[in-house]
Backbone bond lengths (Angstrom), bond angles and torsions (degrees), N, CA, C in turn:
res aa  C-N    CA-C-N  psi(-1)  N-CA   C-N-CA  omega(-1)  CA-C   N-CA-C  phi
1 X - - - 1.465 - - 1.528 108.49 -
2 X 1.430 127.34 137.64 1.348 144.76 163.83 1.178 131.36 -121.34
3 X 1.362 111.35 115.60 1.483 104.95 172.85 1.802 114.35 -101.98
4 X 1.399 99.81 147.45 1.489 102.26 -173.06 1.283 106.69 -119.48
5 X 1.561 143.38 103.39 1.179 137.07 146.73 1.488 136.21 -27.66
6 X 1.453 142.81 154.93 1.277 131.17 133.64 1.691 102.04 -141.43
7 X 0.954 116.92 179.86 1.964 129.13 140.44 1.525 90.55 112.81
8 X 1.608 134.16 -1.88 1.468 102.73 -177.11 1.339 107.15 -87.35
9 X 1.533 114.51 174.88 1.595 137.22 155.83 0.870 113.19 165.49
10 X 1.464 133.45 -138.58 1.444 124.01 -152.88 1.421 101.79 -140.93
11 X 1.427 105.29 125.91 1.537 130.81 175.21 1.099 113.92 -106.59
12 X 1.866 111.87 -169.27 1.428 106.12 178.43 1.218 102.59 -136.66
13 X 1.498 131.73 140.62 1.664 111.63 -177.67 0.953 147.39 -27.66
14 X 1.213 147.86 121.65 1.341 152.47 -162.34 1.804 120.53 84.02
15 X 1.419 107.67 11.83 1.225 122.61 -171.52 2.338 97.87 -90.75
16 X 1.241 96.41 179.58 1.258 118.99 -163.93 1.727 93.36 -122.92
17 X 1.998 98.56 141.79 1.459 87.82 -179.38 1.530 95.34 -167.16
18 X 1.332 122.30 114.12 1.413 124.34 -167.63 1.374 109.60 -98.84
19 X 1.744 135.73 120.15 1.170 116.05 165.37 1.827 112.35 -105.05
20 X 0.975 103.23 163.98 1.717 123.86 176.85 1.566 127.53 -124.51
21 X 1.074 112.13 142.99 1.228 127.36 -168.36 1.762 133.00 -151.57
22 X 1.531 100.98 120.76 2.000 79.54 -156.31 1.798 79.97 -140.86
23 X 1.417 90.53 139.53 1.466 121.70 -173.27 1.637 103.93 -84.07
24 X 1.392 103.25 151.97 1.745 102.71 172.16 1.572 96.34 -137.39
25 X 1.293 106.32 -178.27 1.514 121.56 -178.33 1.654 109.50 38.07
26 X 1.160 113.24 31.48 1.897 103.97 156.35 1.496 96.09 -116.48
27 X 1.116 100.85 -165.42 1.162 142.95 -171.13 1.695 143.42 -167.75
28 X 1.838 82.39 67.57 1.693 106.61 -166.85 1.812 94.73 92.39
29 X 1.396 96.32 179.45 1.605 99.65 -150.72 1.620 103.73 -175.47
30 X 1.309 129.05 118.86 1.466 120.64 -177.68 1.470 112.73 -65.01
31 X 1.447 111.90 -52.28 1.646 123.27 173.47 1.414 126.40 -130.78
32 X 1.086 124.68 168.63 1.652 127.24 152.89 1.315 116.98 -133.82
33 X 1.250 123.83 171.58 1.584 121.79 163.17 1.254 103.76 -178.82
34 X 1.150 96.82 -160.32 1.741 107.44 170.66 1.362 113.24 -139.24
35 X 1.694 112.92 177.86 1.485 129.97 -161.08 1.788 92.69 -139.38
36 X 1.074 103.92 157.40 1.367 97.63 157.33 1.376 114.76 -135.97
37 X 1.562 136.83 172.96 1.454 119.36 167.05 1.424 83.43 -169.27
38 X 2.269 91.49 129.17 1.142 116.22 -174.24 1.823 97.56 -83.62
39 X 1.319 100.65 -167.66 1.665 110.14 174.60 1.271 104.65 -95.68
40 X 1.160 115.29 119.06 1.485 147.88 -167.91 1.102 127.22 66.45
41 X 1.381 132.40 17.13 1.217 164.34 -168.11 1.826 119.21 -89.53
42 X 0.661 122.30 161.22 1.854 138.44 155.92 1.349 110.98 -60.86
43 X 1.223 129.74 152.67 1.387 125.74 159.49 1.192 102.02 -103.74
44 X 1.410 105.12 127.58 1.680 121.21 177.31 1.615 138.61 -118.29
45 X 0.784 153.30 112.86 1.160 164.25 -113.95 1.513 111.89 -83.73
46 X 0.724 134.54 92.96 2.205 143.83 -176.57 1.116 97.06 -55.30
47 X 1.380 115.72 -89.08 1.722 121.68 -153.64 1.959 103.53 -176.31
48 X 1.490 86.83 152.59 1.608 76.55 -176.01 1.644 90.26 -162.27
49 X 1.505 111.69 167.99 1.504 122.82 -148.19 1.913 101.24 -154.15
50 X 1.243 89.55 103.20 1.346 83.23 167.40 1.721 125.95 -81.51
51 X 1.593 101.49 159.45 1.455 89.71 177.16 1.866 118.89 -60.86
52 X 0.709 146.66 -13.76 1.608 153.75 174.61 1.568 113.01 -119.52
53 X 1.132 132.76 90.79 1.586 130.42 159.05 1.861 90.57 137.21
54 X 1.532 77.04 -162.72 2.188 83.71 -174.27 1.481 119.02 -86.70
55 X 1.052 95.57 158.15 1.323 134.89 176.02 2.008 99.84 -63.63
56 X 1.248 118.90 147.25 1.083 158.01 -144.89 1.491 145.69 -129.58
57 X 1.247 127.76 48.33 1.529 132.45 -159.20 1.747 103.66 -116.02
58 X 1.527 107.82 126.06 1.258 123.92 -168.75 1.533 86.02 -69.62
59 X 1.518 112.93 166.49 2.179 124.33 -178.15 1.630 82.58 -71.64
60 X 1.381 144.15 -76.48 1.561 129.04 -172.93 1.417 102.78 11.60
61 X 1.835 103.96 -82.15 1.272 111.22 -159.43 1.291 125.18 -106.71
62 X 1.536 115.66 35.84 1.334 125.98 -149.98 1.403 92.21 -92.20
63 X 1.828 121.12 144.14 1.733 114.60 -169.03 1.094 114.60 67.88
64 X 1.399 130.74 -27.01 1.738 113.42 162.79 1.593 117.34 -114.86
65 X 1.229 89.64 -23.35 2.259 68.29 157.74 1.014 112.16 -165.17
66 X 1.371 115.69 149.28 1.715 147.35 -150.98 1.546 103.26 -124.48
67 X 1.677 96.06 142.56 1.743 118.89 -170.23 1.381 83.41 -90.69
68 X 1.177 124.13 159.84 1.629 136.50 115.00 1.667 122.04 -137.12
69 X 0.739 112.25 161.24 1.844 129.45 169.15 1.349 118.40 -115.41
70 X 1.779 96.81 132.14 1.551 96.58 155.61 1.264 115.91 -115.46
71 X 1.251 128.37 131.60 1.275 132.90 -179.50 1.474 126.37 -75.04
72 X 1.428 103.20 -37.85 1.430 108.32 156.83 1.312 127.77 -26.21
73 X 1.265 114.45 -44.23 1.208 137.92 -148.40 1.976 118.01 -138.76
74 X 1.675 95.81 -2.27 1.534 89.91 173.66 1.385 128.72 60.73
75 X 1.574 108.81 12.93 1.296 109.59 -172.12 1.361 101.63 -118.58
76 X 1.706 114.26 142.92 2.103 124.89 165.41 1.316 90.98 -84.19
77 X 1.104 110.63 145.81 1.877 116.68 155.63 1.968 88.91 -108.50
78 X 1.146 113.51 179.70 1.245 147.20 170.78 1.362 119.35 -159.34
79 X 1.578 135.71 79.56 1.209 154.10 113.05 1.773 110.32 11.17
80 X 1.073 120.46 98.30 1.368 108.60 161.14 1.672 112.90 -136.82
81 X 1.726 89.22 139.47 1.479 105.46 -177.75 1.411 124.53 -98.22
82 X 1.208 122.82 165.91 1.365 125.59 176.94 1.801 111.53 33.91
83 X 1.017 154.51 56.65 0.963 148.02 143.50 1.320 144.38 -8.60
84 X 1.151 120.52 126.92 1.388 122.98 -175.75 1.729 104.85 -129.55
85 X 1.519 90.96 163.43 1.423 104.09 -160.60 2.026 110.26 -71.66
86 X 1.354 95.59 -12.12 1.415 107.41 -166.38 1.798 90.65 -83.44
87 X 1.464 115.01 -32.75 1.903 102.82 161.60 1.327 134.13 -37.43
88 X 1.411 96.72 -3.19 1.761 92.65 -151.72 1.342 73.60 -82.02
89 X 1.932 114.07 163.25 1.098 145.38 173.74 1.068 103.83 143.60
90 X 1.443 125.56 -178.22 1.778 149.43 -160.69 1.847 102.71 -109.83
91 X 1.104 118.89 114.43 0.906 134.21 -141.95 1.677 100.61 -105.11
92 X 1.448 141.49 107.70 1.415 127.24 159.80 1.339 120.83 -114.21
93 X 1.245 104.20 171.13 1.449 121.12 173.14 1.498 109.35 -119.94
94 X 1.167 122.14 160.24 1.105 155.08 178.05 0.974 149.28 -118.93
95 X 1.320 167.50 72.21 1.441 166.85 -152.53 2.017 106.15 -87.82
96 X 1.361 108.02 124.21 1.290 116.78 159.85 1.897 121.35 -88.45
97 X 0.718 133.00 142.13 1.477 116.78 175.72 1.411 111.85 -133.88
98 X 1.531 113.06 -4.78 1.639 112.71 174.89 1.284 125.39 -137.17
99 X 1.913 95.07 47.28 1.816 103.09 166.66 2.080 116.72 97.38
100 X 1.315 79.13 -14.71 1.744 68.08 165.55 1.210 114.43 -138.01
101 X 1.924 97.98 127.96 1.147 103.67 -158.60 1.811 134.91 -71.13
102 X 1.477 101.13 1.17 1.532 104.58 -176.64 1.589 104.89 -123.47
103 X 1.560 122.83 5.99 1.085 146.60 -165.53 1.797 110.56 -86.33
104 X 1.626 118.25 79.97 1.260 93.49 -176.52 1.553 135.60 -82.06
105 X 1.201 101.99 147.06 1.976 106.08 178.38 1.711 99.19 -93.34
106 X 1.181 117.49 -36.39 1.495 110.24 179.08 1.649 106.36 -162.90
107 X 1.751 107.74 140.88 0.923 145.33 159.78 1.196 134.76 -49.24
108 X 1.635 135.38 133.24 1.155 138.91 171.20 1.131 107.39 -88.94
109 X 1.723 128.69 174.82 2.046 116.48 174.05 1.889 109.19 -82.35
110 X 1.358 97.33 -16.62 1.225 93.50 177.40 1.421 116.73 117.16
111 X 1.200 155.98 121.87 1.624 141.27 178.38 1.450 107.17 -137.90
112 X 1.673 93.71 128.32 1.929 114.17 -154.98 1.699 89.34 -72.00
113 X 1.384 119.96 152.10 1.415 147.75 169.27 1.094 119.52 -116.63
114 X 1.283 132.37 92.29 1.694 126.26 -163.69 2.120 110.74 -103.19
115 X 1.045 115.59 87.22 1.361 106.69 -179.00 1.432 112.87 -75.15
116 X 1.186 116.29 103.05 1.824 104.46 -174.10 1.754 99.79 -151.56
117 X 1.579 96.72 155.89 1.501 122.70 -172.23 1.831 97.42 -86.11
């Protein structure tokens, strides 16, 4: 299994910033999402979307950014709005493949998000 990042770098508050992420070597997938983890921080849980039912955004980021999936294609996007500087951190995704949806089986490398003035 592989996960492939794209969409981070560095914005400025209140800016817009989409990341992507597309899995290889499965074949179908219960969930995906992402985690984030600031510098010196916990890694904490964003939002995540299983393949069947809804979509998923912890209160943190609730109203500024939205999961979706394409299945076609095995890929989460993560949409994020209005930005704040407290976003900044290294950003992953995740793939579940055996039913729980915030439960990861494998890892993305991670792609840094820098919100700064």
């Amino acid at each position: 299994v592989q996960l492939v990042e794209s969409g981070g770098g560095l914005v400025q508050p209140g800016d817009s910033l989409r990341l992507a992420c597309t899995a290889s070597g499965i074949f179908g997938f219960y969930a995906m999402g992402w985690y984030r983890q600031a510098p010196g921080k916990q890694r904490d849980l964003v939002a995540w979307a299983p393949s069947i039912g809804s979509t998923n955004v912890t209160d943190a980021v609730k109203g500024r950014f939205t999961i979706s999936i394409d299945l076609a294609q095995d890929t989460v996007y993560l949409q994020m709005h209005n930005l704040k500087p407290e976003a900044t951190a290294v950003y992953c995704c995740f793939v579940n493949l055996h039913g729980s949806s915030t439960l990861a089986d494998a890892w993305g490398q991670g792609t840094q998000v820098t919100v700064s003035a």
